[in-house]
NUMI-767329 format. One record per residue: residue number from 1; x, y, z of N, C-alpha, C in turn; residue in one letter. Coordinates in steps of 0.2 Angstrom, whole numbers, plus 5000, padded with zeros to 4 digits. Layout:
<sites>
(site NUM; (X; Y; Z); (X; Y; Z); (X; Y; Z); 'a') ...
</sites>
This chain:
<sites>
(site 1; (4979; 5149; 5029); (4978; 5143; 5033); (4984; 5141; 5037); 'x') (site 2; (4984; 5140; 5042); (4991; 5139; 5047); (4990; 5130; 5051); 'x') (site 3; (4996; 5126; 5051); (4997; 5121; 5050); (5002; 5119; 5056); 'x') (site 4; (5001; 5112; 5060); (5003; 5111; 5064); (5008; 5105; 5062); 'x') (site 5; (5014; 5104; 5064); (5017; 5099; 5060); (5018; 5093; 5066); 'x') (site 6; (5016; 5088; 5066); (5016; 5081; 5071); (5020; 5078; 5070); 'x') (site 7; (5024; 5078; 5065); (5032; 5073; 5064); (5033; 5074; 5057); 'x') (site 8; (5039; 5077; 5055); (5043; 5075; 5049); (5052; 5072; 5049); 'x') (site 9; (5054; 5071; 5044); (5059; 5070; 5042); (5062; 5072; 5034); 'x') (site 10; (5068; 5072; 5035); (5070; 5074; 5029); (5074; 5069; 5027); 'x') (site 11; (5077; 5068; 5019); (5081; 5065; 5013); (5085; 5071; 5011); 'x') (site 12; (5093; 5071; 5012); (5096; 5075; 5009); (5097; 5071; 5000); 'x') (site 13; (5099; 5075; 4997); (5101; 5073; 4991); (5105; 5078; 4987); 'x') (site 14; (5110; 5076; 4982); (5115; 5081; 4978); (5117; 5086; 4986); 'x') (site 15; (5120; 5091; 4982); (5124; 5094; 4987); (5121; 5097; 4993); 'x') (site 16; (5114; 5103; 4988); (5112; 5106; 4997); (5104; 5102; 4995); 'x') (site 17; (5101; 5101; 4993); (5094; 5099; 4991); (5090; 5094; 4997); 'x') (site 18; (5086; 5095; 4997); (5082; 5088; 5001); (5075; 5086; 5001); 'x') (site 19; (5071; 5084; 5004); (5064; 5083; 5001); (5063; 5080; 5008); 'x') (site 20; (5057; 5085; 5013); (5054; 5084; 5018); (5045; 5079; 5019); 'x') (site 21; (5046; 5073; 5021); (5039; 5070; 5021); (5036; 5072; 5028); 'x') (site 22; (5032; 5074; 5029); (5026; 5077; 5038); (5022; 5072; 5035); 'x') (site 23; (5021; 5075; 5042); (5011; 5071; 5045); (5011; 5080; 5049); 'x') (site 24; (5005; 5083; 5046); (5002; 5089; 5048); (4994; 5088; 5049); 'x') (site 25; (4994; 5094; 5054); (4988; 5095; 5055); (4985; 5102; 5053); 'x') (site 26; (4978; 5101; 5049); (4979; 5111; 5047); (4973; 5113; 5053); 'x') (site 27; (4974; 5121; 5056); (4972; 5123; 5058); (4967; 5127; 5058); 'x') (site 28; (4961; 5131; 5059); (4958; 5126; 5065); (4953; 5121; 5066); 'x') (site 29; (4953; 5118; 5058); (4948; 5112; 5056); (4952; 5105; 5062); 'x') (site 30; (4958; 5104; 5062); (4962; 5100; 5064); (4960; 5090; 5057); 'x') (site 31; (4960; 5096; 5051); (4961; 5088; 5048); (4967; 5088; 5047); 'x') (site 32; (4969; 5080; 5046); (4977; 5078; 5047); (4979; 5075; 5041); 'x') (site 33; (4984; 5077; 5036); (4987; 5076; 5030); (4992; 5076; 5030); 'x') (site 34; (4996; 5071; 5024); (5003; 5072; 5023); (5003; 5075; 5017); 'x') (site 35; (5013; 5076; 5017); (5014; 5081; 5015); (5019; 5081; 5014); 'x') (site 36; (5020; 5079; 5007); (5033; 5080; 5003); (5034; 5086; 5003); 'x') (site 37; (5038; 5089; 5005); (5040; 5096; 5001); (5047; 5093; 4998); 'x') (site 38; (5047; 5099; 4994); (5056; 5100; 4990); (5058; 5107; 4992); 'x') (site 39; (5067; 5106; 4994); (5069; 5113; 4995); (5078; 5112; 4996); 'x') (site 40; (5080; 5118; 4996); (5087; 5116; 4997); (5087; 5119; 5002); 'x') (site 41; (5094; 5121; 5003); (5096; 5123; 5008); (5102; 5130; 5007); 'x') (site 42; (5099; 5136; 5013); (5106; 5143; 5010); (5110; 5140; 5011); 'x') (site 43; (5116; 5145; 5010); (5125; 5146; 5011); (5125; 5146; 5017); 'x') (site 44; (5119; 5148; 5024); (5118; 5149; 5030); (5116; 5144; 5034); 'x') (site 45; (5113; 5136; 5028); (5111; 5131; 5029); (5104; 5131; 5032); 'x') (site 46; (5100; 5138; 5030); (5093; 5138; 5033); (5090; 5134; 5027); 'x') (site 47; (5083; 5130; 5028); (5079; 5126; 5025); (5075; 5134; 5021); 'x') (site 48; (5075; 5130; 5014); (5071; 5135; 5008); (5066; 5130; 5007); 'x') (site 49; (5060; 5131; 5005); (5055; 5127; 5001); (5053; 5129; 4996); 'x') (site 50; (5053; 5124; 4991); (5051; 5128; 4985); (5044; 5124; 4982); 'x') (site 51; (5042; 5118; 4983); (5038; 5116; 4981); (5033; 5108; 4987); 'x') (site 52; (5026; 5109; 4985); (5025; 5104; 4991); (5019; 5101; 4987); 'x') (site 53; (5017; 5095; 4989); (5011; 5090; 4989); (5011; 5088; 4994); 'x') (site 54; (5002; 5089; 4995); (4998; 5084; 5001); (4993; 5081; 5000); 'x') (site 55; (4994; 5076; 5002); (4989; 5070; 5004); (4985; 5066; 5008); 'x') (site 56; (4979; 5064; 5008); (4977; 5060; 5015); (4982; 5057; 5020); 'x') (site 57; (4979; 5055; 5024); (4984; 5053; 5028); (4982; 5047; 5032); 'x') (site 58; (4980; 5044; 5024); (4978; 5037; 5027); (4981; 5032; 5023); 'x') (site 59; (4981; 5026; 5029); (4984; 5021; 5029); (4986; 5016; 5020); 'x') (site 60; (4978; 5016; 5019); (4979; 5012; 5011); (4981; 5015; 5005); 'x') (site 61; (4980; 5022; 5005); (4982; 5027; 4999); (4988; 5027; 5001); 'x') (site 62; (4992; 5025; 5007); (5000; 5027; 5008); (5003; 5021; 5007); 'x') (site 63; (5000; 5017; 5007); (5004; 5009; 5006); (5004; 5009; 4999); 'x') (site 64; (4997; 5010; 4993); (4998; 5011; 4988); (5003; 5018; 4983); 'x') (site 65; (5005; 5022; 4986); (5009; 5027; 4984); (5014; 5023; 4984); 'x') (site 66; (5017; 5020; 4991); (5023; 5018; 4993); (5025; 5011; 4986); 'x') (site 67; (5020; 5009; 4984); (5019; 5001; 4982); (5020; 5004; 4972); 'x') (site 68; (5018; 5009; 4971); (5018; 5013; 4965); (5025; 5017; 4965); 'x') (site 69; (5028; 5019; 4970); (5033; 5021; 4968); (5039; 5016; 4970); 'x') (site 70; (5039; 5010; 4972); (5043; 5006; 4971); (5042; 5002; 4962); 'x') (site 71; (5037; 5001; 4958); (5036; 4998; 4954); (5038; 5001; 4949); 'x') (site 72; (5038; 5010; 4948); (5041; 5014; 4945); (5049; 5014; 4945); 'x') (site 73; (5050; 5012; 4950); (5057; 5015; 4951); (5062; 5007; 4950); 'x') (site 74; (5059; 5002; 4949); (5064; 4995; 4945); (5068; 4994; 4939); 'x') (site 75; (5072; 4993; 4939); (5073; 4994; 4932); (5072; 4991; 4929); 'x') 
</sites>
């Protein structure tokens, strides 16, 4: 399946590491999903990906993710 990407961004973290959030669209159904991956980065500084989850890309399951990973992450 081949995917269209509508906007991401990235979090670096530790030295090369980072974690990419999108908004994609898969082709050629055009449904639209989000999407974390995790990946670092070569000695050459190209993006490696090693792992992903996607999700609706809807508004109350994202407010609720957001609202569950702030309550998790309290100390």
């Amino acid at each position: 399946m081949e995917y269209e990407t509508i906007k991401s961004e990235n979090i670096d973290y530790r030295r090369n590491k980072f974690l990419e959030v999108s908004k994609k669209k898969a082709l050629p159904d055009e449904n639209v999903f989000m999407n974390i991956s995790k990946g670092y980065y070569t000695l050459e500084g190209e993006k490696r990906y090693q792992k992903g989850v996607g999700f609706p890309a809807d508004k109350e399951f994202i407010q609720d993710l957001v609202r569950i990973i702030e309550v998790v992450a309290e100390d």
